[in-house]
Kinemage of the C-alpha trace (Angstrom):
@kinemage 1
@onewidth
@group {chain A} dominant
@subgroup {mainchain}
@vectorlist {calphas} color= white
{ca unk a 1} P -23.662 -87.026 36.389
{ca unk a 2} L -23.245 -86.123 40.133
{ca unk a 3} L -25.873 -82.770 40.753
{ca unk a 4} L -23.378 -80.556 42.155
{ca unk a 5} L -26.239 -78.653 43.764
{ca unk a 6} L -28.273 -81.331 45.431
{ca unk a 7} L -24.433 -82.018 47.159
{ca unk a 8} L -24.277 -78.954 48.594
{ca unk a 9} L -27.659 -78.094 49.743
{ca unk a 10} L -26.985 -82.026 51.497
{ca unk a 11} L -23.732 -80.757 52.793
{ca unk a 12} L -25.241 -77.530 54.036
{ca unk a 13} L -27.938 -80.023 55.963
{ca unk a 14} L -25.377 -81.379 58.378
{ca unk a 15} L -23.355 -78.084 59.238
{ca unk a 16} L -25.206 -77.542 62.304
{ca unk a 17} L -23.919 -80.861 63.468
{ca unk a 18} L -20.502 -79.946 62.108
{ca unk a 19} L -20.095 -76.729 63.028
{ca unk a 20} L -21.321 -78.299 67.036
{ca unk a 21} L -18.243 -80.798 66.620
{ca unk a 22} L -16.328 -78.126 65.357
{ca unk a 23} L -16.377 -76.269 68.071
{ca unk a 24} L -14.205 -79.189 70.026
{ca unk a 25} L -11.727 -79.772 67.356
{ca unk a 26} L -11.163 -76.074 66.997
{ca unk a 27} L -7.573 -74.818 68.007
{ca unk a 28} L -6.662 -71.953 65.588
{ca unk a 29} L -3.269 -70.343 66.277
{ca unk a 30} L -0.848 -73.660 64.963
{ca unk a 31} L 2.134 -72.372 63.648
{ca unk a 32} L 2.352 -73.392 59.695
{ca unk a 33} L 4.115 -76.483 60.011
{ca unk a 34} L 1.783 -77.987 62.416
{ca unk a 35} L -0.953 -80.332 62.538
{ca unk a 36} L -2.808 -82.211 65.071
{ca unk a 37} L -3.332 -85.692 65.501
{ca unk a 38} L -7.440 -84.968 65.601
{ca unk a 39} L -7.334 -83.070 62.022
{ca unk a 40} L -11.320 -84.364 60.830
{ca unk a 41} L -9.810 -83.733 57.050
{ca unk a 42} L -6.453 -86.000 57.158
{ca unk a 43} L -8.055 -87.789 54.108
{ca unk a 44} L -9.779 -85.366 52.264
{ca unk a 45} L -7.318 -84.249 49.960
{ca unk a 46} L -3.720 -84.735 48.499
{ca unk a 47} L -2.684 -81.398 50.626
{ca unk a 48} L -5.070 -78.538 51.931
{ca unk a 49} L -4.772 -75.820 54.240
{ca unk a 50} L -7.817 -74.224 56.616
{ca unk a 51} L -6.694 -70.568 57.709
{ca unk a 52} L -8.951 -68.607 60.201
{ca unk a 53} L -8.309 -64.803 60.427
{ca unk a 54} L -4.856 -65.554 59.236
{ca unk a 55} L -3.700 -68.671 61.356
{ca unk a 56} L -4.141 -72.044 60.547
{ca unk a 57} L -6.552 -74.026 61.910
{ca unk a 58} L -5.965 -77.323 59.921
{ca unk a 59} L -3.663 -78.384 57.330
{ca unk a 60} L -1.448 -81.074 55.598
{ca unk a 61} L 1.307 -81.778 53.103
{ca unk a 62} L 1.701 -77.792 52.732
{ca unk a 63} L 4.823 -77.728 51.129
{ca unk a 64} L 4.489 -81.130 48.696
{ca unk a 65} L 4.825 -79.593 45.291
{ca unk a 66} L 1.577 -80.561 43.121
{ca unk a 67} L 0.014 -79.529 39.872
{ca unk a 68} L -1.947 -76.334 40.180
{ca unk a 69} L -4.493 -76.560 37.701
{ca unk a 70} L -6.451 -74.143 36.537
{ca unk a 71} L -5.515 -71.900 40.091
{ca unk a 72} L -3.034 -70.717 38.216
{ca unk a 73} L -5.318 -68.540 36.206
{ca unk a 74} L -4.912 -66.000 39.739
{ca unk a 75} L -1.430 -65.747 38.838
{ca unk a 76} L -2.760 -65.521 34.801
{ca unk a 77} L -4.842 -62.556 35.893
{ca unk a 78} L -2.424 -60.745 37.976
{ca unk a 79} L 0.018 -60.519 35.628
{ca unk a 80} L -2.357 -59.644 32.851
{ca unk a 81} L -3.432 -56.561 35.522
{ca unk a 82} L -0.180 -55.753 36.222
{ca unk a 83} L 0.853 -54.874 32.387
{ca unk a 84} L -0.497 -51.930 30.899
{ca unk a 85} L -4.208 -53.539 30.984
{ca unk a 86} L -6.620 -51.545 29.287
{ca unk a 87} L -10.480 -53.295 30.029
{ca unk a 88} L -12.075 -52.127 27.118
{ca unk a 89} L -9.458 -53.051 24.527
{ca unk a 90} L -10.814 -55.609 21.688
{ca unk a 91} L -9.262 -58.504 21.626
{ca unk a 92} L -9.470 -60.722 18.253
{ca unk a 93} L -9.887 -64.382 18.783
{ca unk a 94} L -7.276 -67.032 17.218
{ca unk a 95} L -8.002 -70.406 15.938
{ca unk a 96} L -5.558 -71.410 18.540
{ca unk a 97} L -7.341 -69.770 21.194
{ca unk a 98} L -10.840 -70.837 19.681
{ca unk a 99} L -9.898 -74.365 19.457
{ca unk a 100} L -8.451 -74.867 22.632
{ca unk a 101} L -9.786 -77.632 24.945
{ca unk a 102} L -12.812 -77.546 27.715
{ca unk a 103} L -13.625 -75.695 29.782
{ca unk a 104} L -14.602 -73.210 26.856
{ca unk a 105} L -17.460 -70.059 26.776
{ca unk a 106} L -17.593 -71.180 23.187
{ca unk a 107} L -15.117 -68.160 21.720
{ca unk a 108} L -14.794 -68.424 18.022
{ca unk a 109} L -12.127 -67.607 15.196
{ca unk a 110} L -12.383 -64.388 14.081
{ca unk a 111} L -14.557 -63.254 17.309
{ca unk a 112} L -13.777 -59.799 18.832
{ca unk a 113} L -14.135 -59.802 22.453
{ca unk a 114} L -13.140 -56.475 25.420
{ca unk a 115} L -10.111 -57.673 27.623
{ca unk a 116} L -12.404 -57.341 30.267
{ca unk a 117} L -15.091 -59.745 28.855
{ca unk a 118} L -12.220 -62.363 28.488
{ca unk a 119} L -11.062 -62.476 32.044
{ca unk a 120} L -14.381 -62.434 33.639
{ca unk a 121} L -14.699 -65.640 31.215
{ca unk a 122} L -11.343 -66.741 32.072
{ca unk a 123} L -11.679 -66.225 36.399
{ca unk a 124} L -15.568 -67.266 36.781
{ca unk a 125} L -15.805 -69.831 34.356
{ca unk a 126} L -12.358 -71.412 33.855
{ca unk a 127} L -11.992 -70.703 30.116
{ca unk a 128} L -9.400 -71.715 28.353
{ca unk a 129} L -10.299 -69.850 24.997
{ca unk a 130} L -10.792 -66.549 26.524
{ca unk a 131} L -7.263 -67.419 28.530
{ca unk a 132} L -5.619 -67.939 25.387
{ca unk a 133} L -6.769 -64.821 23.766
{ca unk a 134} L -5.416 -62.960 26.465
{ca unk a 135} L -2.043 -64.151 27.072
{ca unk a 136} L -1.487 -64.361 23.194
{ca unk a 137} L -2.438 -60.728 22.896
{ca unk a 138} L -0.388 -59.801 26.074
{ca unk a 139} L 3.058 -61.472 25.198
{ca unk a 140} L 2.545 -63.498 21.805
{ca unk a 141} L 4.021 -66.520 22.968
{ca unk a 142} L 3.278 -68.944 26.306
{ca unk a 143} L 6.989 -68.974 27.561
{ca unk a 144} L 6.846 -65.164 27.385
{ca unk a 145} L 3.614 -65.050 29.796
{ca unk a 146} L 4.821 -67.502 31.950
{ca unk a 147} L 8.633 -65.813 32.637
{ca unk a 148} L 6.395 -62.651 33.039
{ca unk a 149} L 4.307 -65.007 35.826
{ca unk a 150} L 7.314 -66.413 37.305
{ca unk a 151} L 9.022 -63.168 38.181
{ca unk a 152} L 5.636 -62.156 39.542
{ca unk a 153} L 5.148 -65.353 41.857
{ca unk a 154} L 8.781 -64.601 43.205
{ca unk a 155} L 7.881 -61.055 44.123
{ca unk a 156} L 4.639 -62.624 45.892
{ca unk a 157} L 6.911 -64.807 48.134
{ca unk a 158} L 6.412 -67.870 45.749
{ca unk a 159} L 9.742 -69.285 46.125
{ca unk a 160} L 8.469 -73.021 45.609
{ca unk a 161} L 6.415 -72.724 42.594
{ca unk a 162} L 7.317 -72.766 38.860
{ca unk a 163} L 4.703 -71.835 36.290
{ca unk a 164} L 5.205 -72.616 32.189
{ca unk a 165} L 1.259 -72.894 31.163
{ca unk a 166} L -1.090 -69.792 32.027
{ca unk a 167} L -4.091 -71.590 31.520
{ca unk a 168} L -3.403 -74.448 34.023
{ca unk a 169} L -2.872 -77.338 31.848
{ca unk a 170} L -0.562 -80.182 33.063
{ca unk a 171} L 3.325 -79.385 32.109
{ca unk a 172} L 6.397 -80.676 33.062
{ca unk a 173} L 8.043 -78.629 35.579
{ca unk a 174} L 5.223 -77.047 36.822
{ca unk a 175} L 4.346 -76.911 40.384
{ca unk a 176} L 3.105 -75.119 43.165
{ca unk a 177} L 2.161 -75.645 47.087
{ca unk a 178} L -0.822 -75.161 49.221
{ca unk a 179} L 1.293 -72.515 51.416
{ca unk a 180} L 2.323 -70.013 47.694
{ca unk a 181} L -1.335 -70.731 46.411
{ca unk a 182} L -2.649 -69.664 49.813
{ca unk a 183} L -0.252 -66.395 49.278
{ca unk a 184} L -1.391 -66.038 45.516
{ca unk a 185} L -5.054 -66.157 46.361
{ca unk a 186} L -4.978 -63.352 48.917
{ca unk a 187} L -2.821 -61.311 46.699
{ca unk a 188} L -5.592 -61.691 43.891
{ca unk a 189} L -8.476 -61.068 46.235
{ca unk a 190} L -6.824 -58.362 47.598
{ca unk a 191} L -7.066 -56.532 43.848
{ca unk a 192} L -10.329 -55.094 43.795
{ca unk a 193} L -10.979 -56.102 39.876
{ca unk a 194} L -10.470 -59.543 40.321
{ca unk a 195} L -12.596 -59.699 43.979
{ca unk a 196} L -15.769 -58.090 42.137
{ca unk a 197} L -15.329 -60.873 39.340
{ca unk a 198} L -15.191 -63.929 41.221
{ca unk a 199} L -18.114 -63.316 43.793
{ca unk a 200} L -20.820 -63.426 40.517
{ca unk a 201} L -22.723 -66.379 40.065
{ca unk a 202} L -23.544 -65.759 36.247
{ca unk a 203} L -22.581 -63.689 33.721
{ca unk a 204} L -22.568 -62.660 30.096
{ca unk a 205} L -20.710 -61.492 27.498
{ca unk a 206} L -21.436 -60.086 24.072
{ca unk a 207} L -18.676 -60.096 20.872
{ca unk a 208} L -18.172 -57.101 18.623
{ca unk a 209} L -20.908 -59.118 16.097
{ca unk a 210} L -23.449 -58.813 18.515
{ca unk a 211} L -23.400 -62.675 19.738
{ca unk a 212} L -23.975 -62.981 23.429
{ca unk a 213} L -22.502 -65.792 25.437
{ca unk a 214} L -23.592 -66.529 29.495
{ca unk a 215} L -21.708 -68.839 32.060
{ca unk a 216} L -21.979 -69.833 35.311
{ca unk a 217} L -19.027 -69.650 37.904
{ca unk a 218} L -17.269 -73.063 38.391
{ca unk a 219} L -17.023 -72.265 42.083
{ca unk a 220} L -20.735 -73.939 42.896
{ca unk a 221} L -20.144 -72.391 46.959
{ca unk a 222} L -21.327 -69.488 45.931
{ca unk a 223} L -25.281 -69.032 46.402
{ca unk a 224} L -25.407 -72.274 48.687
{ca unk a 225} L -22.444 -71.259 51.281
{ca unk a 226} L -23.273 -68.187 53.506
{ca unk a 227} L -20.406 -65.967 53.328
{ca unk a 228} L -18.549 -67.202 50.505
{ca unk a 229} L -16.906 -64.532 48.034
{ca unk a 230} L -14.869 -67.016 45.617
{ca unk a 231} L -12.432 -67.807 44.835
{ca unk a 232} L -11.149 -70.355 42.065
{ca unk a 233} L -11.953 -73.382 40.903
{ca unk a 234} L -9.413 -76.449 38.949
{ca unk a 235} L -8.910 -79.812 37.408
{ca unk a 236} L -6.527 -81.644 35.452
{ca unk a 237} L -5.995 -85.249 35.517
{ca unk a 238} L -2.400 -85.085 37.400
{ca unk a 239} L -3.380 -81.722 39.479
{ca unk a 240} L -7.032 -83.689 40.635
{ca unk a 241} L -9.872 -81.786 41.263
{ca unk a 242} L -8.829 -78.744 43.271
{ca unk a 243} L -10.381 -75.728 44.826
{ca unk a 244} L -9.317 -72.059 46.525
{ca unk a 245} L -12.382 -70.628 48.871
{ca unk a 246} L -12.557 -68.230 50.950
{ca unk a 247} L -15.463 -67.269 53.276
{ca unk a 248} L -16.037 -63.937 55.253
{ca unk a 249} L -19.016 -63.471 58.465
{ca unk a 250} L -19.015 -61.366 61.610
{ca unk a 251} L -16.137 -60.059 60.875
{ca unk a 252} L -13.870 -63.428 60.347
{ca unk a 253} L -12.053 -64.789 57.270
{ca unk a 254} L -11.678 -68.193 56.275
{ca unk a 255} L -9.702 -69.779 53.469
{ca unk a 256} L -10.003 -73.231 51.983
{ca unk a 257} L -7.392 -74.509 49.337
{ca unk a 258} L -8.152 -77.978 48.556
{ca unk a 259} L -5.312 -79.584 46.067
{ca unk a 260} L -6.820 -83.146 44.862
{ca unk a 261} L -9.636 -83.246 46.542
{ca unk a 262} L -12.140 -85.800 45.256
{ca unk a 263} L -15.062 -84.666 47.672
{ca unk a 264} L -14.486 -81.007 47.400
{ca unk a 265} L -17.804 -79.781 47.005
{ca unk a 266} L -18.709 -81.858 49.923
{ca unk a 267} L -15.687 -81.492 52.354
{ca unk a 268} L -15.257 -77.435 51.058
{ca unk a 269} L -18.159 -76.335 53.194
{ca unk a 270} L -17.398 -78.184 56.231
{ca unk a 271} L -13.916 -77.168 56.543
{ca unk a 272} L -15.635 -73.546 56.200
{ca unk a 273} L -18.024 -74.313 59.062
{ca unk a 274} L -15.310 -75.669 60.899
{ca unk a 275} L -13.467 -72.703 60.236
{ca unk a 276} L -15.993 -70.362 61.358
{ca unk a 277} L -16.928 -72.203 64.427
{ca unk a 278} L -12.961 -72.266 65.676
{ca unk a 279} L -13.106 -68.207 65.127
{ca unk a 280} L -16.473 -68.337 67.491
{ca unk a 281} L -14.933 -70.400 69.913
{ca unk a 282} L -11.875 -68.021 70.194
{ca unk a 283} L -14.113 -64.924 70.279
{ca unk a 284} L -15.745 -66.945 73.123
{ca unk a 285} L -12.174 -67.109 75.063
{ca unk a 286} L -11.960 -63.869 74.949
{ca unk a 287} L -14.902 -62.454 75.996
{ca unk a 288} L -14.518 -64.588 78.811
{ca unk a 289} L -11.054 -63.475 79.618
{ca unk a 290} L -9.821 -67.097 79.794
């Protein structure tokens, strides 16, 4: 099993010499249809996007349509904020829900769990049983949720997406793009509730029974990336392994969305460093009046 850790603090080893090469590559300011024929990060992933304070640095196949994974979940957790949520309400776990597949927190039948337990589960973790405990209890059926999440992506700007699972899982005629993720994931960050959830490293919830239950975030930036605040983590085997990051220092903002990204844990951080040195370089051009 690949140490996700020892990756990163590797990674992190070389982002001096990165972030020096970055500094040449860096021309922030494209429009959002253009690349150039020097991108470092061509191969990296099936599509991706860097954005520095806004404009994008890097990016490519923006608009192919491609399985979102479990990045849906933002969309999942704005909807669920949107209608009538009440954190503390207790929540009573289904064998549907409980027998879902991986990623679990290990949710049982019959467990009783606060709303607010279940989406920290659901945004840091990636679980699909607390997920499924809170769509079921917030529309009853999946097709409900997801017209729900639909007419929310459209009122986002998502005009070429199409959601039918909450959860993420693979479906037929669901898509979405690294341009309407990029819009989804500032619109979730941007909600305070989900922004304090998905900068924690660990966490732990307890059912009404008294059993206690702790996870770690999926998103294994956080800790080893300076700067990094979340954002969301997903896999499937048609979406890939996929990632949404974003990064904040000195006052600049970088995003990351990775969509089928075999490397991401190792291509995630320099794209931030390259991000970050791009935003120096400009600050630079400034100062200097050129």
């Amino acid at each position: 099993m690949i140490d996700t850790g020892k990756l990163l603090r590797t990674s992190l080893a070389v982002l001096m010499l990165i972030g020096t090469a970055s500094s040449a590559w860096a021309r922030p300011h494209h429009t959002h249809h253009e690349t150039y024929h020097h991108d470092p990060y061509r191969s990296s992933a099936a599509a991706y996007a860097i954005v520095v304070d806004g404009d994008l640095l890097w990016g490519h196949n923006l608009d192919a349509h491609r399985e979102p994974a479990s990045l849906t979940k933002l969309l999942t957790a704005l909807v669920l904020l949107d209608s009538n949520w009440q954190p503390d309400a207790v929540l009573t776990v289904s064998r549907d829900a409980a027998h879902t597949t991986p990623v679990r927190v290990g949710l049982h039948t019959g467990d009783r769990v606060r709303a607010e337990d279940a989406l920290t589960a659901m945004l840091m973790h990636s679980a699909n049983d607390a997920c499924m405990v809170l769509v079921e209890h917030a529309a009853g059926t999946l097709a409900t949720f997801a017209a729900r999440m639909n007419a929310r992506a459209a009122q986002l700007g998502m005009h070429d997406s199409h959601f039918v699972h909450p959860c993420g899982y693979d479906a037929v005629g669901q898509y979405s793009t690294v341009h309407d993720l990029l819009r989804l994931a500032k619109a979730a960050h941007a909600d305070p509730r989900i922004a304090r959830i998905v900068e924690q490293r660990r966490a732990s919830i307890t059912t009404e029974a008294g059993r206690r239950l702790t996870f770690n975030s999926t998103n294994h930036l956080l800790g080893h990336m300076p700067g990094v605040v979340g954002l969301k983590t997903g896999y499937t085997a048609q979406a890939g392994r996929c990632l949404i990051a974003l990064a904040e220092r000195s006052g600049h903002r970088v995003w990351v969305v990775l969509l089928d990204s075999r490397t991401r844990w190792w291509v995630a951080p320099r794209m931030l460093a390259s991000g970050f040195a791009a935003a120096s370089r400009e600050r630079a051009h400034i100062v200097a009046g050129t």
